[in-house]
C-alpha positions in Angstrom: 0.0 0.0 0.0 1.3 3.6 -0.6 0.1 5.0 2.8 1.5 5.5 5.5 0.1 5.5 9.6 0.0 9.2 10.7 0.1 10.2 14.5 -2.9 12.6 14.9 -5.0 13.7 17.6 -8.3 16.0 18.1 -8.1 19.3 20.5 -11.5 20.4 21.2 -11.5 24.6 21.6 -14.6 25.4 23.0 -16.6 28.5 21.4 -18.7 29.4 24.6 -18.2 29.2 28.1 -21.2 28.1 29.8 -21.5 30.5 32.6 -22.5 32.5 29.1 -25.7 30.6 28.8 -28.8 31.7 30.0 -32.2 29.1 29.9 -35.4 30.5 29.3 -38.7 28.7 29.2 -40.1 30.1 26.2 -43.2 27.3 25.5 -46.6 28.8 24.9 -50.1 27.6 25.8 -52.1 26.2 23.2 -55.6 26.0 21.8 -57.5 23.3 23.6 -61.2 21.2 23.2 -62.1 19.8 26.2 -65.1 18.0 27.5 -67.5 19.4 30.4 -69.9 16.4 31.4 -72.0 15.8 34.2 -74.1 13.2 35.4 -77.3 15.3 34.6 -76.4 15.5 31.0 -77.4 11.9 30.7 -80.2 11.3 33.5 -82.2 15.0 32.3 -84.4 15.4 29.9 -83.2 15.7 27.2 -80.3 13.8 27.6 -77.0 15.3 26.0 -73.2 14.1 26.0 -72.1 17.5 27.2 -70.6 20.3 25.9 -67.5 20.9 24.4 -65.2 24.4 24.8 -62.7 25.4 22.9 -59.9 27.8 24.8 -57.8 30.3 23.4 -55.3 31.1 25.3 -54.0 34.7 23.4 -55.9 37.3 21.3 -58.2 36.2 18.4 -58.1 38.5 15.4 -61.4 38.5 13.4 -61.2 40.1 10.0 -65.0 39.3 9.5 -68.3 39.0 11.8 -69.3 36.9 14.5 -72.2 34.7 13.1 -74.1 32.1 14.5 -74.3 28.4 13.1 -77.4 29.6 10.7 -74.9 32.4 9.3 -77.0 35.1 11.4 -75.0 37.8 13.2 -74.4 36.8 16.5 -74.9 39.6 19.0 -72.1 40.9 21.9 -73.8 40.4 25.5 -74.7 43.9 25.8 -78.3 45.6 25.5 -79.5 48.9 26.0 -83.4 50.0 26.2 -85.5 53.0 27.2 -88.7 53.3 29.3 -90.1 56.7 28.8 -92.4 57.7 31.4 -95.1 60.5 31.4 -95.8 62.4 35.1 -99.4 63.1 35.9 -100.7 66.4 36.0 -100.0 68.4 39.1 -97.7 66.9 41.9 -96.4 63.9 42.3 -94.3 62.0 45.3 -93.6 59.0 45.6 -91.7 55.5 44.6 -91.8 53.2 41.5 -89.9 50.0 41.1 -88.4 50.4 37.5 -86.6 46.8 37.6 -89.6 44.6 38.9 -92.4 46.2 36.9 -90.3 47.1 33.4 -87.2 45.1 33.5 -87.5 41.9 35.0 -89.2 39.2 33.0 -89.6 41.6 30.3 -86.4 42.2 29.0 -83.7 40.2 27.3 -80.0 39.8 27.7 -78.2 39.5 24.0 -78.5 36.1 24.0 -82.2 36.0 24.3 -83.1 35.3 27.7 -85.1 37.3 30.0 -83.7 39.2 32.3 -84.9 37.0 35.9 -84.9 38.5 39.3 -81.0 37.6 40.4 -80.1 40.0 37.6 -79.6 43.0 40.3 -77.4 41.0 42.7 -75.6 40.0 39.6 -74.8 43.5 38.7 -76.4 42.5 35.2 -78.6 45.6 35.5 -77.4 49.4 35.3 -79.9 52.1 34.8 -79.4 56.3 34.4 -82.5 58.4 34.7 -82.6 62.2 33.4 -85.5 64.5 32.4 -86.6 64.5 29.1 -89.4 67.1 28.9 -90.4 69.6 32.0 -93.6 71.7 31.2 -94.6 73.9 33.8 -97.6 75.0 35.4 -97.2 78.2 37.1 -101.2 78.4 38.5 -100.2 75.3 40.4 -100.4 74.7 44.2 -97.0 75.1 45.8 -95.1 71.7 46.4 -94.5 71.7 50.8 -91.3 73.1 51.6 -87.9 70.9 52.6 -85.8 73.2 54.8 -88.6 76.2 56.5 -88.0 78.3 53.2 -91.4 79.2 51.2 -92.3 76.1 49.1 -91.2 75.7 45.9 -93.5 76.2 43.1 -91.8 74.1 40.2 -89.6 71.3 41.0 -89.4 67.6 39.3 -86.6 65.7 41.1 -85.9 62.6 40.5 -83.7 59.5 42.1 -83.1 56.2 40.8 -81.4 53.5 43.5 -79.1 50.8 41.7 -79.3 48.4 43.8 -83.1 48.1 44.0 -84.2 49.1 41.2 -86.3 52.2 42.3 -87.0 55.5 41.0 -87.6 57.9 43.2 -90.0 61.1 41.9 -91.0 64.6 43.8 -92.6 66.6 41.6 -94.3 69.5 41.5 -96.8 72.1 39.2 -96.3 70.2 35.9 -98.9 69.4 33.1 -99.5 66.5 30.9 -101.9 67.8 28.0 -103.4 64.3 26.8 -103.4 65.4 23.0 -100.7 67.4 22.8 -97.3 65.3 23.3 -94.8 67.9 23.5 -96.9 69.5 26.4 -96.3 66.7 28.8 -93.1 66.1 31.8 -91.3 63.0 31.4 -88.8 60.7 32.6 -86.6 58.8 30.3 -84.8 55.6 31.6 -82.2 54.2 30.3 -81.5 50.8 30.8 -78.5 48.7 30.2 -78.1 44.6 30.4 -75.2 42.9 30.2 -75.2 39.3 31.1 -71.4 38.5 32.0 -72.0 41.5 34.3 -70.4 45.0 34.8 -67.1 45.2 36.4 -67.3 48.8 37.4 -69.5 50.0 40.3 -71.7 53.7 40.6 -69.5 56.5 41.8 -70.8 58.6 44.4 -69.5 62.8 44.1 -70.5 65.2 47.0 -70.7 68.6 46.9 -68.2 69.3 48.9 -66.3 66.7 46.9 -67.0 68.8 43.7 -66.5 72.4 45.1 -62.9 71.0 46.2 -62.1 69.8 42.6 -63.4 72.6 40.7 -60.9 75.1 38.9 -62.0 78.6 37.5 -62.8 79.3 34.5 
């Protein structure tokens, strides 16, 4: 053979130390199906296999609508409705329970269901009240007095409680002209349902609170 036996041998240099490294966990959580069963799905009536949800665990990006399995728009859980209410001629003091008479069992959530009695302890229920229309009377009698000053002779005040539901009216001198619409005092309510409930709760502002805030103008 023309070769000959070589003496060699392999040196390994390192290119990194390894007090250089640094480990990082960089796995990500991934879309899941899973099952939720119970042991009513199969002993109510109907019986059903369960339900199965499907978890995202980062943003979802929709470049089209959200549609329901017929290909209707599927609406987001939040619904807003009015109750417009006329005041009696004259005076008027007293209470009305907006949620039990005009909300519960009457309206619906997005989804379609009405809205049941747990829906205030649920904070699925927010409300804002305002005057939409005050005609006066000034031949009225005077509405009594709240502090020993002489009565006051036009007044509609109004209070609405969030957490039952009431609306509270003192009123005073007004007129409600049967056939003529725009000669009437009313109360516009404005209700809004949202199902998942609302994270925020009503802010209360004193006077005093406010006089210390404002700034000159």
């Amino acid at each position: 053979m023309p070769f000959t036996s070589i003496n060699y041998r392999i040196d390994y240099i390192p290119t990194w130390e390894d007090y250089n490294l640094t480990l990082i966990d960089l796995r990500r959580f991934t879309p899941k199906t899973f099952t939720e069963f119970e042991s009513t799905d199969i002993t109510g009536t109907p019986r059903n296999g369960g339900k199965n949800t499907f978890f995202i665990p980062e943003d979802v990006l929709i470049g089209g609508d959200i549609l329901n399995p017929n290909g209707t728009f599927y609406p987001v859980d939040l619904e807003i409705n009015t109750i417009v209410i006329d005041l009696p001629e004259g005076s008027t003091d007293g209470e009305v329970d907006i949620f039990t008479n005009f909300v519960k069992n009457t309206m619906y959530f997005a989804d379609g269901t009405l809205v049941g009695s747990i829906a205030l302890t649920n904070n699925q229920v927010r409300a804002t009240t305002s005057i939409k229309s005050f005609v006066k009377d000034l031949d009225g009698y005077d509405y009594s007095s709240v502090d020993s000053y002489p009565p006051i002779d036009e007044v509609v005040g109004i209070l609405y409680m969030q957490s039952s539901g009431v609306l509270r009216i003192r009123a005073a001198n007004i007129r409600n002209i049967a056939t003529r619409s725009e000669f009437r005092t009313k109360i516009i309510v404005t209700v809004y349902l949202k199902k998942a409930g609302f994270k925020n709760t009503e802010q209360q502002v004193s006077a005093t609170t406010l006089s210390g805030l404002l700034t000159s103008i």
